[in-house]
N, C-alpha and C positions, 0 to 999 in steps of 0.2 A: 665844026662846032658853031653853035649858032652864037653870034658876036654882039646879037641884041639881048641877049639876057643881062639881067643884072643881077648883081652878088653883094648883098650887104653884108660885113664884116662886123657885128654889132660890138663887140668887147674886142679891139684891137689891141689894148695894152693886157691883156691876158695871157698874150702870145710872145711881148716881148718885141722894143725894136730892134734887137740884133739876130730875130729871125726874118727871114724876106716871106714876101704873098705873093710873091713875083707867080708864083703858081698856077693862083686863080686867072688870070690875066688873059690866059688864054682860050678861058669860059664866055668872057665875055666884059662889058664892064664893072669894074672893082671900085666901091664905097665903102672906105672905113672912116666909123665913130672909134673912139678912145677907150670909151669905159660908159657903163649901164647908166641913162640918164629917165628914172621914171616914168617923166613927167613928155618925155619924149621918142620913148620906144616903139607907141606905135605906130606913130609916122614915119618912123624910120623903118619899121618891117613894113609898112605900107609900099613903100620901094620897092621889096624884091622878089624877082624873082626866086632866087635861092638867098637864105639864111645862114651865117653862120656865127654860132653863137656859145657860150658858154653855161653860166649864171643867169642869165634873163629868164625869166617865166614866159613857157612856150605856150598860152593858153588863147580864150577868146576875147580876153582884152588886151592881150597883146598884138593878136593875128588877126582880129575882128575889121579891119580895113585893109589886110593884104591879099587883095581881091587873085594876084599873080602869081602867086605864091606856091609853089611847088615841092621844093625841096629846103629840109631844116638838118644844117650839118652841126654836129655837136661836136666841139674840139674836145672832149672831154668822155669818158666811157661810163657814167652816171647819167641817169634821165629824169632824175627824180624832178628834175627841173619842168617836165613836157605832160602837158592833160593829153593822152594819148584818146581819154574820148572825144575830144574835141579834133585834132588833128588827126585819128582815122576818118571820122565823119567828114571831112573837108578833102580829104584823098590827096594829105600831104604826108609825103616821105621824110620820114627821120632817121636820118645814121648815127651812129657817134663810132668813136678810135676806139680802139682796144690795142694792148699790149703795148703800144709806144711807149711808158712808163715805166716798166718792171724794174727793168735795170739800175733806174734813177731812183726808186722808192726803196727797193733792197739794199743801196747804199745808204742811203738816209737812214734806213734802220739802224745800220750796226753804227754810223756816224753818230746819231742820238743814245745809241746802248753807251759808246764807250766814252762818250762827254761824261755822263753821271758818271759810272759805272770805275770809271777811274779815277774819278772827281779832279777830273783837267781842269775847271775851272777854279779850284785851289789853288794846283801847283802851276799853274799859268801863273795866279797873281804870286803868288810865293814868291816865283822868278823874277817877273817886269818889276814888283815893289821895290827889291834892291834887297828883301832878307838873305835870298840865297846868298850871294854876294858878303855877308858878313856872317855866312854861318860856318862851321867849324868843323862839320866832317864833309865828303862829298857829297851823300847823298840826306835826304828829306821825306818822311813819310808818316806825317804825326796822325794824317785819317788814311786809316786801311782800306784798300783796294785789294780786289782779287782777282783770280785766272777764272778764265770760262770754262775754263776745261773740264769735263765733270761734273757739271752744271745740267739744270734740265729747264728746258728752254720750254714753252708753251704757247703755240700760234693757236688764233683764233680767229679762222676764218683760212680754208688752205684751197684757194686758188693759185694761181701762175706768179703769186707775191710772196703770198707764203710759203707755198713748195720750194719757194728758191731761198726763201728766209731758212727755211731748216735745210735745207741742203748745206748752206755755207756755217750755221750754225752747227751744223757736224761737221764740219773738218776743223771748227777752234774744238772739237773735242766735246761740244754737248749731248746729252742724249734730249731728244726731241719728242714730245708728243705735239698731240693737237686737239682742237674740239671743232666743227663744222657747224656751223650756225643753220647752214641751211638745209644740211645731210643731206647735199648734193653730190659731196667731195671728198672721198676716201683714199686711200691708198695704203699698200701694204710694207710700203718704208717706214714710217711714225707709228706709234700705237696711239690709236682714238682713245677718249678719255670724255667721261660727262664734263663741265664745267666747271661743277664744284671738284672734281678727283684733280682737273688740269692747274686750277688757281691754287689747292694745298699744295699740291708738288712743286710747283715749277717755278724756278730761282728769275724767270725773264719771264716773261708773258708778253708777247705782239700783236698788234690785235690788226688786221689784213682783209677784214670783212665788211661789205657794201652796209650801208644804213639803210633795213628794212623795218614795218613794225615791229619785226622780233628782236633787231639790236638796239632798240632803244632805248637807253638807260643801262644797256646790258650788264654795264659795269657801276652797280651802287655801291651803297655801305656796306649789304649783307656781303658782297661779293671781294669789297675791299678785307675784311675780319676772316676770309678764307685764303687771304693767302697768305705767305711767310714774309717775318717783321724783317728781312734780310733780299727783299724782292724789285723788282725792277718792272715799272709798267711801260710800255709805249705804246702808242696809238697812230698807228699811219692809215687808219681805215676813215670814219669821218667824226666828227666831235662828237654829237651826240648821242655816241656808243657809250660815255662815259660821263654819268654822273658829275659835273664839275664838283659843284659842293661836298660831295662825299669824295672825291680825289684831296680835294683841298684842307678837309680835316683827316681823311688818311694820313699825307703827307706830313701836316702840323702837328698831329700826336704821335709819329713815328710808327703808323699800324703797318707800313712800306715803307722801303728805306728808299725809293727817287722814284721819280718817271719824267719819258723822254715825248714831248707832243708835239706833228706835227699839224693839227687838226684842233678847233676849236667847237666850241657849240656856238656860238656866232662868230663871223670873218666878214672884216676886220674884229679884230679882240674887243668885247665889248671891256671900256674904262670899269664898270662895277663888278667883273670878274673876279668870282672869288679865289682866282688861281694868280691875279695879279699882286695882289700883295706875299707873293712867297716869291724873295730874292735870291735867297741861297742855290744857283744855280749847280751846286752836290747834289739839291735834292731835286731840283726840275729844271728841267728847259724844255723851250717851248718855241720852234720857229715857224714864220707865218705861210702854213701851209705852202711850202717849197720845196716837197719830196718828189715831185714828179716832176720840176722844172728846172732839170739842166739843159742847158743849149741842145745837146744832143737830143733828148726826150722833146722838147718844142717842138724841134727840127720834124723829127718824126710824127709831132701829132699832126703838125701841117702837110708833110707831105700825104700822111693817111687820110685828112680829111681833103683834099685835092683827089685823092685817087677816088675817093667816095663820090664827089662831083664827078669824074669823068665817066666811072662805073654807071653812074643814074642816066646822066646824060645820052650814054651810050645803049642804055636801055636793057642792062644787065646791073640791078642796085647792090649796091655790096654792103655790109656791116648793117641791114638795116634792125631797126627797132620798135617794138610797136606797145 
């Protein structure tokens, strides 16, 4: 390997310090920044040889003085972040991970179904407040909660997140359809369904699909008033699949009965979010986009993106993107 290259890590807290980069190491020398500074990015990609990056805009004012500049590793399976006419014009390689996730994101789902969905965040406080403790039969169930069993579950968007979403969502006993955003993805396990057929039936809705033109806003008002007042939304795809404001008077006039986000339409959460002032977490919860980052999932995005470097390096590129 050649030991003069250099490796800018530009968003190093993205990754987490209880993951090692010990990885890159033996690329060449290793430069980590902490987190996306502006006003500063692109002297920092001025640096490197290879890139790796997350969130930063991969464009010509970012990359417009990294004369060395060869390869852009993206920790992340999204590009929406990279002017790909500008970076094929310039005959720099772009990879990003794929699958390293799956796992971590499928748990997050059924983790955010069964927070609302059982309204743990009642009988939590019930508990810690000390009522249980002075109440008078064993058990406590004054807001009703139900079995999945039975239930029809509704994915949107059935890639390798979602096929594993309805896989485990049948064995709690659901029947599963789906809708394909990009009728690229069919299969003969779920029966396909339009949009509209999938939002009136279907007691869960997940929504498991990349942010393109076509899901943008996918999910507004019309789409809220199709489904059932007894429903359950989650979004582990990306925020702007989902109307905020029309979630937020969904939710407030009871048109759905919760949903589980872990995606926003800006990250961090913008303060005038209209989803911020709904506390009642029976009816939402909302954590900051951490469905893909368990230790393990990191783990793996790093080692995928190492292998990616070695692959380029080697002169066989792997996962590339264009």
């Amino acid at each position: 390997m050649n030991n003069r290259l250099k490796i800018v890590v530009m968003e190093r807290d993205t990754l987490g310090d209880d993951v090692s980069l010990e990885a890159f190491e033996e690329f060449g020398e290793v430069v980590c920044y902490h987190k996306s500074e502006p006003a500063e990015n692109a002297l920092r990609a001025a640096e490197g040889d290879i890139l790796i990056v997350n969130k930063i805009p991969m464009n010509e004012e970012t990359l417009g003085k990294a004369s060395h500049l060869k390869l852009i590793c993206l920790t992340a399976t999204g590009t929406n972040n990279v002017d790909f006419a500008y970076t094929n014009a310039r005959g720099i390689t772009v990879c990003n991970v794929k699958g390293y996730s799956t796992d971590s994101v499928v748990q997050h789902t059924f983790a955010l179904l069964f927070y609302v969905y059982e309204k743990l965040a009642y009988y939590d406080c019930f508990v810690k407040s000390g009522e249980y403790a002075k109440n008078d039969i064993f058990s406590h169930y004054t807001i009703p909660f139900r079995e999945l069993a039975g239930k029809t579950w509704g994915i949107i968007g059935l890639g390798a997140i979602g096929s594993k979403v309805g896989e485990i969502a049948e064995a709690f006993g659901c029947r599963v359809i789906y809708f394909s955003t990009s009728g690229a993805h069919h299969t003969d396990r779920f029966p396909e369904r339009s949009l509209p057929e999938l939002l009136s039936e279907s007691d869960i809705v997940s929504i498991h699909c990349p942010l393109t033109p076509a899901t943008m806003k996918l999910m507004g008002e019309e789409q809220f008033r199709q489904m059932k007042k007894e429903a359950i939304l989650l979004n582990l795809g990306r925020g702007p699949i989902v109307d905020e404001e029309a979630l937020a008077r969904a939710l407030t006039e009871g048109e759905i009965a919760g949903a589980g986000l872990d995606v926003l339409v800006k990250e961090p959460m913008d303060p005038a979010s209209p989803l911020l002032p709904i506390k009642d977490s029976t009816k939402l919860v909302i954590t900051p986009h951490i469905a893909w980052a368990t230790v393990e999932a990191r783990t793996r995005c790093v080692e995928e993106t190492a292998a990616n470097v070695c692959a380029f390096l080697a002169g066989s590129p792997r996962n590339v993107v264009r």
